[in-house]
Structures are given as C-alpha cells and as structure tokens.
C-alpha positions in Angstrom: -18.3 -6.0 74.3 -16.0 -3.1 73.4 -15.2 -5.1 70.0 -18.9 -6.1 69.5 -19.9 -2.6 69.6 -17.1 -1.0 67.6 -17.5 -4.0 64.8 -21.8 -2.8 64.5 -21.2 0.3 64.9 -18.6 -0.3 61.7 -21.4 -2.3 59.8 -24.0 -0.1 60.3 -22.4 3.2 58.4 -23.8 2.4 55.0 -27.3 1.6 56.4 -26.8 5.3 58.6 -26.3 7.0 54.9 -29.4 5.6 53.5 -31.3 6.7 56.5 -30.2 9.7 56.6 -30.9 9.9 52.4 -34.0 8.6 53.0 -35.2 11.4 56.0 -33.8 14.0 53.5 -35.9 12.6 50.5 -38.9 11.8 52.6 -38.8 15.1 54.3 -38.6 17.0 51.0 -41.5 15.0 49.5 -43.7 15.7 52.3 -42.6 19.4 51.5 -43.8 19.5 48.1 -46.3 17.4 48.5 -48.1 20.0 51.3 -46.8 22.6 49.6 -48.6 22.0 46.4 -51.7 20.5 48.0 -51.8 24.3 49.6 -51.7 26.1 46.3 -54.1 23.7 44.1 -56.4 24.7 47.5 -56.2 28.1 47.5 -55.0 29.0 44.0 -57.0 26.7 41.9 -59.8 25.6 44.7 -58.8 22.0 43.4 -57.2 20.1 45.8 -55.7 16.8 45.5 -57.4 14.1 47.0 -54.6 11.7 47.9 -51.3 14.4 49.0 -53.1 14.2 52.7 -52.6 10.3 52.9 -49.3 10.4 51.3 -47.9 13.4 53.6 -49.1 11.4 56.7 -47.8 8.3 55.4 -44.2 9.6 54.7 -44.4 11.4 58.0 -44.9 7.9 59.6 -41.3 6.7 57.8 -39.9 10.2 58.8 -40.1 10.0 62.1 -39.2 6.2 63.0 -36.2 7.0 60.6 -35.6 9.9 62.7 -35.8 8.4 66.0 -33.0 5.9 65.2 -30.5 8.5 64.0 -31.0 10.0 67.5 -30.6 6.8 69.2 -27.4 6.5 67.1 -26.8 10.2 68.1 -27.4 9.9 71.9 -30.3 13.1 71.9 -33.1 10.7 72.3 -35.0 13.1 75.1 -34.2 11.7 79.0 -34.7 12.7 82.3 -31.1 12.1 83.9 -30.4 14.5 86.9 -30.8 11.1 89.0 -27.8 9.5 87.1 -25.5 13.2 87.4 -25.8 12.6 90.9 -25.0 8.9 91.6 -21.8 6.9 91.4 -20.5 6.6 88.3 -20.6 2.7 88.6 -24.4 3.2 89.7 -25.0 5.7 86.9 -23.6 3.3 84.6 -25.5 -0.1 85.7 -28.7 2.5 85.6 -28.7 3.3 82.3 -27.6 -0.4 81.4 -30.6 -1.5 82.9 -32.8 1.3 80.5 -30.7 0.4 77.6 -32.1 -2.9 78.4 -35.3 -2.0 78.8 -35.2 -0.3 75.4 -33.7 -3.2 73.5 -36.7 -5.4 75.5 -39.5 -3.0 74.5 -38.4 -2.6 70.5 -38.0 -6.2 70.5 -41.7 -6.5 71.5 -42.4 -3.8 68.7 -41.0 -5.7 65.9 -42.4 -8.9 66.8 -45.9 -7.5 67.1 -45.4 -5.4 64.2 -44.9 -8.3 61.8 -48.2 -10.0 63.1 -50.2 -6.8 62.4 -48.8 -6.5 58.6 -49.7 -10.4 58.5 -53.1 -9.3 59.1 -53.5 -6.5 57.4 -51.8 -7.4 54.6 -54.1 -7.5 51.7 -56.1 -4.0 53.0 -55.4 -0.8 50.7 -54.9 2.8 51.6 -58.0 4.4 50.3 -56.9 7.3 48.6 -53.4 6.9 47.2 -54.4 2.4 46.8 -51.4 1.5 48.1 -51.0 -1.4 50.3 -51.5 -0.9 53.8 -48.3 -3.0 54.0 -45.9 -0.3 53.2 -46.8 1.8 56.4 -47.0 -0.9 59.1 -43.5 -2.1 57.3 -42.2 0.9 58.8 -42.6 -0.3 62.5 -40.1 -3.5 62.2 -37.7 -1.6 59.7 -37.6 1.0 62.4 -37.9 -0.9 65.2 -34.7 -3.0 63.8 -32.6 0.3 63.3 -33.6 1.3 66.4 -32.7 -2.2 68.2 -29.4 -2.4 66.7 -28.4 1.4 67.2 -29.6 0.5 70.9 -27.4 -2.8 71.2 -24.6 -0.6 69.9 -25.0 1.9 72.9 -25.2 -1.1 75.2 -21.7 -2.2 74.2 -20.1 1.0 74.3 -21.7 1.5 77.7 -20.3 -2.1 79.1 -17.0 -0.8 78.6 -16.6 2.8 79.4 -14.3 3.1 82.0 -15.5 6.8 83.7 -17.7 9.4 83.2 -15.8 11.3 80.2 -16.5 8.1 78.5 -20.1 8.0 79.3 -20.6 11.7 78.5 -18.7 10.7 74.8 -21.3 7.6 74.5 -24.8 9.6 74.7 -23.9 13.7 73.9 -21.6 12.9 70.5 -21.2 16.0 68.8 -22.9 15.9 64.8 
C-alpha cells in the first residue's frame, strides 16, 4: 500500500499545481469581480448585472478546489480527542474506517453528480448564459481530487508503523 500511495501521491503533483493555480486565479477573479461590482454600485450607481452570478459561481470552484488541497494537506476540520486517547493500532483502524467512509461518501458524490449535469445539461445561467454545465462540473472534478487525495491518505495510513507516522500523515507542515 506504502508503494501505491507514494506512486499517486507522485502522479498527482502537476494536477496539485494547477489546483492550486487555479484557487489563486479563481480567488483573484472573484476579487475584482466584487470589487468592481462595489464601485460601479456606489460610484457610478450602475451596477453590473451578471458579476453576482459569476462571483458565486467561481466561489463554487473555489471552495471544492480548496477542500481537496486540505485533504492533501491533512487540515480538513475533525474532532479527534477520541483517537489521542486510544491505542495507536485502534486509532489507526479508526481513522481507516473514516478514511473509508470518506472515499464511500465522494464516490456517491461523483456518481450522482454526473446524473444531475446529464439532466441539466442544456439549462443556462440566467445572467452571465453560460451553461449550467460548468457549475455542476465542479462536483465530480472535485469530488475526483478529493477521492484520489483521500485514497492517497488511506495508503499512507495502512502503513504507518506508530504514532510519529500518523501525526506526519494528517498535520504536514505547508
């Protein structure tokens, strides 16, 4: 499992830079967008009448990017005073089984994700006209990453050995 892991974890660099691009751009976008949406308001008393769609849109992208970066990064938010206090063996089968759990539930995302873009494919955002596809695409993109960055955890967690190793797997330092 050890080799698995370290072999996806390898593979999965150049799609971690163009996340992380892509949270940088999208998050800049949103930025201006607001930003100038605010002044054409206030300034001008002219406001756009598509930067509110767009900025909730990009925000969608933004923070499913996001959430697999912290996957990747181990500072998803969890409740673990339960596994500080068990067996390290127990600990370890514990978060196995949420890992698991995780892995289950995203599955579930991108399969029912894809059936709601099938649907809604030929619908148009109203302001910005758009398809509809390009937001719900964000929810198996995502849910991929986030699968993936999941199985990697899994792996590494199959084969740490003690709790140094553990604490290395889900608090890695930026």
């Amino acid at each position: 499992m050890q080799a698995i892991g370290r072999f996806l974890d390898s593979r999965m660099e150049p799609v971690r830079r163009l996340v992380n691009m892509a949270v940088v751009a999208f998050f800049s976008v949103i930025v201006l967008v607001v930003l100038s949406q605010v002044i054409w308001r206030f300034i001008f008393n002219a406001p756009f009448s598509w930067s509110e769609e767009l900025a909730r849109h990009l925000q969608v992208w933004l923070i499913l990017l996001t959430s697999s970066v912290c996957i990747q990064k181990g500072r998803h938010l969890s409740v673990d005073y339960v596994t500080h206090a068990l067996p390290f063996q127990v600990g370890k089968v514990l978060k196995l089984i949420i890992l698991a759990l995780c892995m289950l539930f995203l599955w579930t995302v991108i399969i029912f994700s894809i059936q709601m873009i099938a649907i809604t494919i030929n619908e148009i955002t109203p302001a910005i006209r758009i398809p509809v596809f390009f937001v719900y695409l964000s929810l198996p993109v995502t849910g991929l990453l986030m699968f993936f960055e999941t199985f990697i955890l899994f792996c590494k967690t199959v084969s740490a050995h003690d709790e140094s190793d553990m604490k290395a797997i889900f608090k890695k330092a930026d």
